[in-house]
C-alpha positions as CSV (number, residue, x, y, z in Angstrom):
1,X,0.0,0.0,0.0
2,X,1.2,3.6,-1.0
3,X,2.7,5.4,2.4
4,X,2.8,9.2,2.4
5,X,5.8,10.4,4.6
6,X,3.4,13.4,4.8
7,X,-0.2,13.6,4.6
8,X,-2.4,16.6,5.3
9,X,-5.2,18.0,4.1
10,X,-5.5,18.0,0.4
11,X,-1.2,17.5,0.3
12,X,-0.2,14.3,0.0
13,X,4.2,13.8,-0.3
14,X,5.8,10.5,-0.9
15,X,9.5,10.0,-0.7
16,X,11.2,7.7,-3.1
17,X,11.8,7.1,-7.3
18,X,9.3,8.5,-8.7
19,X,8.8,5.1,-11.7
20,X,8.3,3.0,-8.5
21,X,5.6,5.5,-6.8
22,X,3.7,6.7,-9.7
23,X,3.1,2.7,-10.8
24,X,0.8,2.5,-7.5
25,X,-1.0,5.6,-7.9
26,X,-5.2,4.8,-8.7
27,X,-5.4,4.7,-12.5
28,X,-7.5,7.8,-14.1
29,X,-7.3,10.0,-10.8
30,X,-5.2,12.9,-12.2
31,X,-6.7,16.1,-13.8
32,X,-3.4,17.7,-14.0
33,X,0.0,17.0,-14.3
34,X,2.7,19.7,-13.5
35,X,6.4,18.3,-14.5
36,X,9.4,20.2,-13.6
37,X,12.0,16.8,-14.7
38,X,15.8,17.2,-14.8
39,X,17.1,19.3,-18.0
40,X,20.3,17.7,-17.8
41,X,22.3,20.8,-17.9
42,X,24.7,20.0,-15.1
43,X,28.3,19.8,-15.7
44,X,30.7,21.4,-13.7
45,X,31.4,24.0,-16.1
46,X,31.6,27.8,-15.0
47,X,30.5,31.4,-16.6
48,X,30.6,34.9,-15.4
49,X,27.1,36.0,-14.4
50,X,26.7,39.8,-13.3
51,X,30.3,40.1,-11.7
52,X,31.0,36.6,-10.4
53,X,31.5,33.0,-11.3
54,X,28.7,30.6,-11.4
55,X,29.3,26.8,-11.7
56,X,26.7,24.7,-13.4
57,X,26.2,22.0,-10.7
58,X,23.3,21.1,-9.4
59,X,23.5,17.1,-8.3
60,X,23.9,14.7,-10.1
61,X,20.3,14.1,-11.1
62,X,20.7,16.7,-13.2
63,X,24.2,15.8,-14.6
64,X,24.4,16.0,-18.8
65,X,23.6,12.6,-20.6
66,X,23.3,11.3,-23.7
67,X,20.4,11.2,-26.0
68,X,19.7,8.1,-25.9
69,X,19.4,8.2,-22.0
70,X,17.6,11.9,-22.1
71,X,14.7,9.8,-24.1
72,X,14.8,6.6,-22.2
73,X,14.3,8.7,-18.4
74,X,11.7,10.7,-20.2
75,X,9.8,8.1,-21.7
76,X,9.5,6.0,-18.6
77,X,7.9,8.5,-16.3
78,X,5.9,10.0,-19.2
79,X,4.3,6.7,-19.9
80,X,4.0,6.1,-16.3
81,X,2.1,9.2,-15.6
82,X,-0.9,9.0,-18.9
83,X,-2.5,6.0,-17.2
84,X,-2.8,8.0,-14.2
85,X,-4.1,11.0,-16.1
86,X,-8.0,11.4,-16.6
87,X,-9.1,10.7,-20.0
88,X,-9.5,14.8,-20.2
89,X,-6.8,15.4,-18.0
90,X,-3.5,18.1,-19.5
91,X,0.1,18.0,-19.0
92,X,2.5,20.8,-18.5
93,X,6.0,20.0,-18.3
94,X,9.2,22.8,-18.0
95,X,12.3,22.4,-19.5
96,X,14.8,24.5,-21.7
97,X,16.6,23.4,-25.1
98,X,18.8,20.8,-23.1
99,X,15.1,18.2,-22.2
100,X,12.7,20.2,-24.0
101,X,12.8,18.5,-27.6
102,X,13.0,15.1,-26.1
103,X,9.7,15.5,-24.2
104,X,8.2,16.7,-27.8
105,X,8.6,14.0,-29.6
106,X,8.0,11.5,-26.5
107,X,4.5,13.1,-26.1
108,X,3.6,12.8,-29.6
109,X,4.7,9.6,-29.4
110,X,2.7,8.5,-26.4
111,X,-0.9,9.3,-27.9
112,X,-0.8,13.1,-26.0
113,X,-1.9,16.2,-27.9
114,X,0.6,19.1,-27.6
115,X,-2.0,22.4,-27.2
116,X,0.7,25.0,-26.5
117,X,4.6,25.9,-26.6
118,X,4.6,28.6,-23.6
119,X,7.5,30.7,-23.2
120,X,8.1,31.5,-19.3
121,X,10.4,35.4,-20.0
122,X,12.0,36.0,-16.8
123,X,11.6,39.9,-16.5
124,X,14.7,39.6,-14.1
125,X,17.4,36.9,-15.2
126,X,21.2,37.5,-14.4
127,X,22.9,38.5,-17.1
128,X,26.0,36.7,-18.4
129,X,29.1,38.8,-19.0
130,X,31.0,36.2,-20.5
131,X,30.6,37.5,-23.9
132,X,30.4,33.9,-25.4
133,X,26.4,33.8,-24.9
134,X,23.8,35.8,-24.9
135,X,21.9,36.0,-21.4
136,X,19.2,33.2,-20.8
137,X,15.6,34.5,-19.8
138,X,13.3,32.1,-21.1
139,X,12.3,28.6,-20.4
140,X,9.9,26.1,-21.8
141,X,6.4,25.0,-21.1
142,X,4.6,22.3,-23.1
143,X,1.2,21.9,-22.5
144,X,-0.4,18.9,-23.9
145,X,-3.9,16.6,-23.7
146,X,-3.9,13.2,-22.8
147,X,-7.1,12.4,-25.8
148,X,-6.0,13.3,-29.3
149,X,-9.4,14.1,-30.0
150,X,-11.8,15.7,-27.0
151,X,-12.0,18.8,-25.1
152,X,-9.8,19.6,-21.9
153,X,-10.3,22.0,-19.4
154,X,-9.1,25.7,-20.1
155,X,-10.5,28.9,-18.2
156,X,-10.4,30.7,-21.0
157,X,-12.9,33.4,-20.0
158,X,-10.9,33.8,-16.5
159,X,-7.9,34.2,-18.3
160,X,-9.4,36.6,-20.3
161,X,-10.8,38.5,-17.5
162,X,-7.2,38.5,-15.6
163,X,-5.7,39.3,-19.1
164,X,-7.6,43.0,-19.9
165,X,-10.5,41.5,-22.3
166,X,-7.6,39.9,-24.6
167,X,-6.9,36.3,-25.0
168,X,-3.8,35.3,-23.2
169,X,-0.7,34.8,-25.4
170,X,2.3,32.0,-25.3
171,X,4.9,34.1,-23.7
172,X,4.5,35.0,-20.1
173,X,6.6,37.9,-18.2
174,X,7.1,36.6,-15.0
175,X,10.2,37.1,-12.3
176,X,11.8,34.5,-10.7
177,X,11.2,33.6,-7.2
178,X,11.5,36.5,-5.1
179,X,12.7,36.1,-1.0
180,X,9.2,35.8,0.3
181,X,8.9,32.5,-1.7
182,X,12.0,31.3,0.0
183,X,11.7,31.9,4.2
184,X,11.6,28.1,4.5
185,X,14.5,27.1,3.0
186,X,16.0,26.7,-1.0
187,X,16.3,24.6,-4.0
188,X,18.1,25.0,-7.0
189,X,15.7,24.8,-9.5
190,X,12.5,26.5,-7.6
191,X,9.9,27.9,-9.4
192,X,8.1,31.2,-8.6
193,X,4.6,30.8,-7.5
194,X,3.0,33.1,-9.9
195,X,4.2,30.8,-12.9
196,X,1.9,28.0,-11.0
197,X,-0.4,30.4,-9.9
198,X,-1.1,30.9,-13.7
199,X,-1.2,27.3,-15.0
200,X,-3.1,26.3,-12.1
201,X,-6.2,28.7,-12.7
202,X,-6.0,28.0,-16.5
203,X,-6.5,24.6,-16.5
204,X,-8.4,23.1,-13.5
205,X,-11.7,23.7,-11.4
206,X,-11.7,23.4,-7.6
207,X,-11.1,20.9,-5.8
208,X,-9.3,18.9,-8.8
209,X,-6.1,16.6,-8.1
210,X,-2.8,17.9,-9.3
211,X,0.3,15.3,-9.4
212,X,3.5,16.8,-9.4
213,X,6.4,13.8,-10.0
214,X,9.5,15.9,-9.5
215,X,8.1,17.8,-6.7
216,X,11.5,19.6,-5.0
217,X,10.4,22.0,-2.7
218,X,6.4,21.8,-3.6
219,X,5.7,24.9,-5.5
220,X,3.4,23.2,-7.0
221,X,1.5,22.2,-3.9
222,X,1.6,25.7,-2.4
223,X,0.0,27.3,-5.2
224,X,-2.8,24.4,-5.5
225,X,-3.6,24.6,-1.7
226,X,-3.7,27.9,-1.7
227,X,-6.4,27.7,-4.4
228,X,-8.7,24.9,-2.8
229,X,-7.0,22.5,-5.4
230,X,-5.7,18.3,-4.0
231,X,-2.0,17.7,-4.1
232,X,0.3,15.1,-4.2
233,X,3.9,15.5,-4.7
234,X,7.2,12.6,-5.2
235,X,10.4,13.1,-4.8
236,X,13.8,11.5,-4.1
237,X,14.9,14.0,-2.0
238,X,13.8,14.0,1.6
239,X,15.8,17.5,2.3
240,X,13.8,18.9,-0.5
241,X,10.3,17.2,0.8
242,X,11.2,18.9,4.2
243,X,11.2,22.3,2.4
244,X,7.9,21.9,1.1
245,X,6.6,20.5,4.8
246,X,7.7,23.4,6.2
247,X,6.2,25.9,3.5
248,X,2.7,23.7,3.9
249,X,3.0,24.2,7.2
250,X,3.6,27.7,6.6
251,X,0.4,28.7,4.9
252,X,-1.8,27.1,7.3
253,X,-2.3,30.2,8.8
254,X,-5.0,32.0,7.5
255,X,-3.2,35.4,7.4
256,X,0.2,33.6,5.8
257,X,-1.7,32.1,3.3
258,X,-4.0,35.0,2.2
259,X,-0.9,37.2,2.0
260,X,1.0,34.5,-0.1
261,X,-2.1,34.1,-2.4
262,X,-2.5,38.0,-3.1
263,X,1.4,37.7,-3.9
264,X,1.7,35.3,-6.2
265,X,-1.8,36.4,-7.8
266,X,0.3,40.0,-8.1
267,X,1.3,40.5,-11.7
268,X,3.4,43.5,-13.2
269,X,1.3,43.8,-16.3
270,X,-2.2,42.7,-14.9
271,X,-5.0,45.0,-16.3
272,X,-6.5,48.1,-13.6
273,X,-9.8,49.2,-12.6
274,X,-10.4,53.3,-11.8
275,X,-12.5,52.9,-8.8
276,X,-14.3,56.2,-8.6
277,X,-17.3,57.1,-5.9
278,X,-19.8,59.7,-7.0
279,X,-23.4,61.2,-5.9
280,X,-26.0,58.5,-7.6
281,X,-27.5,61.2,-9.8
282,X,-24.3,61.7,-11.2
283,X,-23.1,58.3,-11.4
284,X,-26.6,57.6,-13.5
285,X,-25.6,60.4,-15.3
286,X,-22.0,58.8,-16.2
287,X,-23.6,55.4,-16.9
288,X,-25.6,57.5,-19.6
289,X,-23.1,58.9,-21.6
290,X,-20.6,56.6,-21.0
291,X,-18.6,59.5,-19.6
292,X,-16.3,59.3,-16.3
293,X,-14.2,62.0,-14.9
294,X,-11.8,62.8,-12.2
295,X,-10.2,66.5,-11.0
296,X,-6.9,67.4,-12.7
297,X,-6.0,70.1,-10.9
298,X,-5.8,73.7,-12.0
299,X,-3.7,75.6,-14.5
300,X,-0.8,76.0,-12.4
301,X,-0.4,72.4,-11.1
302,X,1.4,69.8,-13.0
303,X,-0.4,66.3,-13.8
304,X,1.0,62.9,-11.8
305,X,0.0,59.8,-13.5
306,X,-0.2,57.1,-11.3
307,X,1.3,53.7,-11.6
308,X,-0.5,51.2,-13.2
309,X,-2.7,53.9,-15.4
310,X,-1.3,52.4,-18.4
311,X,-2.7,49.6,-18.0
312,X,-6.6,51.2,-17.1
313,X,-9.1,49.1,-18.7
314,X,-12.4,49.2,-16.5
315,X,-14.0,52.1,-14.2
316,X,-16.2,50.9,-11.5
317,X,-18.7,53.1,-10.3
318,X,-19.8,53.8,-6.5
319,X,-22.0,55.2,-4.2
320,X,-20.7,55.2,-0.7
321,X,-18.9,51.9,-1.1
322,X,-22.0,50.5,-2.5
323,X,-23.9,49.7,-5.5
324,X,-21.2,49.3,-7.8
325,X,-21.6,49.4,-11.6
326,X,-18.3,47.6,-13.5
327,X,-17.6,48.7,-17.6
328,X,-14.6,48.3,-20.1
329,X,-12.9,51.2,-21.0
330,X,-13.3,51.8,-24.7
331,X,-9.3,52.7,-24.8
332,X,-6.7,50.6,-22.7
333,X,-4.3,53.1,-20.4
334,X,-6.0,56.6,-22.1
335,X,-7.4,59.1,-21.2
336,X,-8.6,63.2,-22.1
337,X,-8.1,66.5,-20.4
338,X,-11.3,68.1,-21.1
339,X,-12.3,71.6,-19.6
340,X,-15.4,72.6,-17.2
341,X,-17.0,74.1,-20.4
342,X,-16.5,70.5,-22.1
343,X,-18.2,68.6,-19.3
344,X,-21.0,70.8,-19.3
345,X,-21.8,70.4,-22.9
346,X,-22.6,66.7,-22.0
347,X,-25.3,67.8,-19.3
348,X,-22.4,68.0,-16.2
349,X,-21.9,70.8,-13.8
350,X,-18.7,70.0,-12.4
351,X,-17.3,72.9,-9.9
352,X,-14.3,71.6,-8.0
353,X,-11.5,72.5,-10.7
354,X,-11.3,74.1,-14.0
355,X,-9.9,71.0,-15.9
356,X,-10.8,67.0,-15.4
357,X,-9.5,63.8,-16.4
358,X,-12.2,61.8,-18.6
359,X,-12.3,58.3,-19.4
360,X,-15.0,57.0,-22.2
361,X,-16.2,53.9,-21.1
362,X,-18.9,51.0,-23.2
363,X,-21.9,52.0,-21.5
364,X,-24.2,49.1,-23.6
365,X,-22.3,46.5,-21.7
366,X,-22.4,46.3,-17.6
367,X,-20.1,43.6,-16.6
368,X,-21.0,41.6,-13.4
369,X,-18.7,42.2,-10.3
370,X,-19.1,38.5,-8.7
371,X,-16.2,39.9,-6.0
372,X,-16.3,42.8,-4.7
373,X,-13.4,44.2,-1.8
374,X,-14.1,46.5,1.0
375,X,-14.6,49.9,-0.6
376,X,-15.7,51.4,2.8
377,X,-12.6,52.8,3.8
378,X,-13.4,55.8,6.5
379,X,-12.7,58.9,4.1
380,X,-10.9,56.9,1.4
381,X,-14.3,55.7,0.4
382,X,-14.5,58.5,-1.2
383,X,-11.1,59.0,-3.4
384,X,-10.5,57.5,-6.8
385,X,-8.0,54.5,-6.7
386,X,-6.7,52.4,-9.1
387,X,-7.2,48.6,-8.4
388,X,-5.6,45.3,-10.1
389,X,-8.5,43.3,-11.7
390,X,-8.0,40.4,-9.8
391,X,-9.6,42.2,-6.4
392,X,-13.1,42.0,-8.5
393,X,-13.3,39.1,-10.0
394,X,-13.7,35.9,-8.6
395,X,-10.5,33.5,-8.7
C-alpha cells in the first residue's frame, strides 16, 4: 500500500523514485499533471554572471547525458504518468533546449496532444558577462492533452478576464522567485509561485487533483492549496520534501496564506480598474453617456500619473462603497483632459476645478462584479483608486 511520509489535508508527499511510486497511484485519478523533470544541464562547467563566477552543478540528477538516455528517463515516467491522467486530464512540463525536444517527440509519441509551446520570459534573469552567450531568460512549457481528440479544461474566459479583455498569449513575463517565496529554506531549480499560480487557474476547477512527479520544494502544492486544489507530490529527495513540509506548514495560517495568495496572484502587467465614488445622480448620469471624470488640478499644477494607469481598462462606479456598476474602457491606459465648459456640454456641472481627467467607457455592456473588496474605507471611500482586476473578479 502507497505510504505518504506526509499527509495533510488535500497534500499528499511521498518520498522515493518517482517510476516506483507513480506505478501504485489509482489509474484515471489525475486532472493535471505539472512536471518540472531534470534538464540535464549540469556539468561542472563555469560562466561569469553579473560580476561573479557561477558553476553549473546542481547534483547529479541533473548531470548532462546522452540522447539516448535523455529519451529513455523521459519516456519511462511520461508513460508512467498517462495511465494515471483522466481521459480529459492536460500536462505541462518545464524544460529549456537541453530536455525540452525530447519531451516533444515523446509526447507525440505516447498518444498526448501538444495544445501549447509557452514561453516563461524572466523579467529579471542574471545576465552573463562572459561575452560567449547571450543572457538566458526564457524557459519552456509544453502543455499537452492526454485524448488526441476531445476537449480539456481551459479557463479561457478567466484568463481573459485576468488578461484586460484579450486572450492570453504564449509568452509569459514573469520574475523569478522573489525572498518571500524562500523563508523556508531553498532549491536550485525552484519555481516562482506566480508561474503555478497561472497554470493552475487555467486549467483546472476546484477541488481537482494535481500530481507533481518531481516535486523539489512543492511549489506546485503551495500554489494548489492555496487555491482549494488536491496535491500530491514525489520526490527522491527527503531535504527537499522537508522544504515543502515546512512551506505547507507555513500557509496554514490564514493570514500567511491570504498574503501569499494575493502575492503570487500580483502580476506586473495585470489590467487596472479606476475605482471612482460619485453622488448617484451623477453616477446615472455617467452610466448614460458613457462618460467618467476625475479633478486634474488647475492651470498651475502639473499632472501625476499614477502607476499602473497604463494599464486602465475598466472604471467601477460607487455610491458610498456601494452599489457598484463595473464597464470596459473603450481605450486601454487613455485618457482626455477636457475643460469645465466640455463637461457641461454633455449635461455636467462639475465645480471643483477648471480642468478634469475623462475616461469614455462601453456604456451598452455592464459587466458583473461577482467579488467585490471593501470599498468602505473611512474617508478613502471617497477618493478614486486604481485597483488590479484580480480584487473583482472571482479567482
Amino acid at each position: 500500500m502507497l505510504t505518504p511520509c506526509y499527509n495533510s489535508y488535500a497534500f499528499s508527499l511521498y518520498n522515493g523514485d518517482s517510476l516506483t511510486l507513480i506505478d501504485q497511484l489509482d489509474n484515471n485519478s489525475l486532472d493535471l499533471v505539472f512536471a518540472d523533470p531534470p534538464y540535464f544541464l549540469s556539468s561542472g562547467r563555469k560562466m561569469d554572471i553579473a560580476g561573479r563566477t557561477v558553476y553549473f552543478e546542481k547534483g547529479a540528477w541533473d548531470r548532462c547525458r546522452s540522447t539516448e538516455e535523455i529519451d529513455n528517463f523521459n519516456s519511462k515516467w511520461i508513460r508512467a504518468v498517462r495511465a494515471k491522467m483522466k481521459q480529459d486530464a492536460t500536462i505541462w512540463i518545464s524544460g529549456t533546449f537541453h530536455n525540452i525536444f525530447s519531451i516533444e517527440r515523446i509526447l507525440v509519441d505516447n498518444g498526448f496532444r501538444i495544445i501549447n509551446l509557452v514561453s516563461w520570459q524572466k523579467s529579471n534573469p542574471h545576465e552573463i558577462t562572459d561575452g560567449q552567450h547571450l543572457t538566458f531568460s526564457t524557459e519552456m512549457l509544453i502543455w499537452a492533452r492526454k485524448s488526441l481528440r476531445g476537449r480539456h479544461c481551459y479557463n479561457h474566459n478567466l484568463m481573459v478576464q485576468l488578461n484586460g479583455g484579450k486572450p492570453l498569449t504564449d509568452v509569459w513575463k514573469i520574475p523569478t522567485p522573489g525572498s518571500w517565496e524562500r523563508k523556508c529554506g531553498w532549491h536550485p531549480t525552484q519555481k516562482p509561485l506566480q508561474l503555478l499560480y497561472k497554470i493552475i487557474l487555467a486549467s483546472t476547477h476546484k477541488g481537482d487533483t494535481i500530481l507533481d512527479p518531481f516535486a523539489g520544494g512543492c511549489t506546485t502544492g503551495i500554489a494548489a492549496n492555496l487555491l482549494g486544489r488536491k496535491f500530491i507530490g514525489i520526490d527522491q529527495s527527503l531535504d527537499y520534501l522537508s522544504y515543502g513540509i515546512r512551506r505547507k506548514q507555513e500557509i496554514e495560517d490564514p493570514i500567511v496564506a491570504d498574503k501569499y495568495l494575493k502575492k503570487m496572484s500580483e502580476n506586473p502587467e495585470e489590467v487596472t480598474i479606476m475605482v471612482n465614488h460619485c453622488r448617484k445622480s451623477l453616477k446615472d448620469k455617467m452610466i448614460e453617456t458613457g462618460i467618467c471624470y476625475l479633478r486634474a488640478g488647475d492651470s498651475k499644477g502639473s499632472l501625476c500619473i499614477t502607476p499602473g494607469f497604463e494599464r486602465l481598462s475598466y472604471v467601477l462606479l460607487h455610491t458610498n462603497g456601494e452599489d457598484c456598476q463595473l464597464f470596459k474602457l473603450k481605450s486601454k491606459g487613455r485618457f482626455n483632459i477636457w475643460t469645465k465648459e466640455t463637461l457641461e456640454k454633455y449635461g455636467f456641472e462639475p465645480s471643483h476645478a477648471p480642468y478634469y481627467i475623462v475616461l469614455r467607457f462601453d456604456n451598452t455592456k455592464p459587466i458583473p462584479c461577482k467579488q467585490l473588496p471593501n470599498l468602505k474605507e473611512s474617508g478613502n471611500t471617497y477618493i478614486a483608486k486604481i485597483k488590479p482586476l484580480s480584487d473583482f473578479i472571482r479567482i
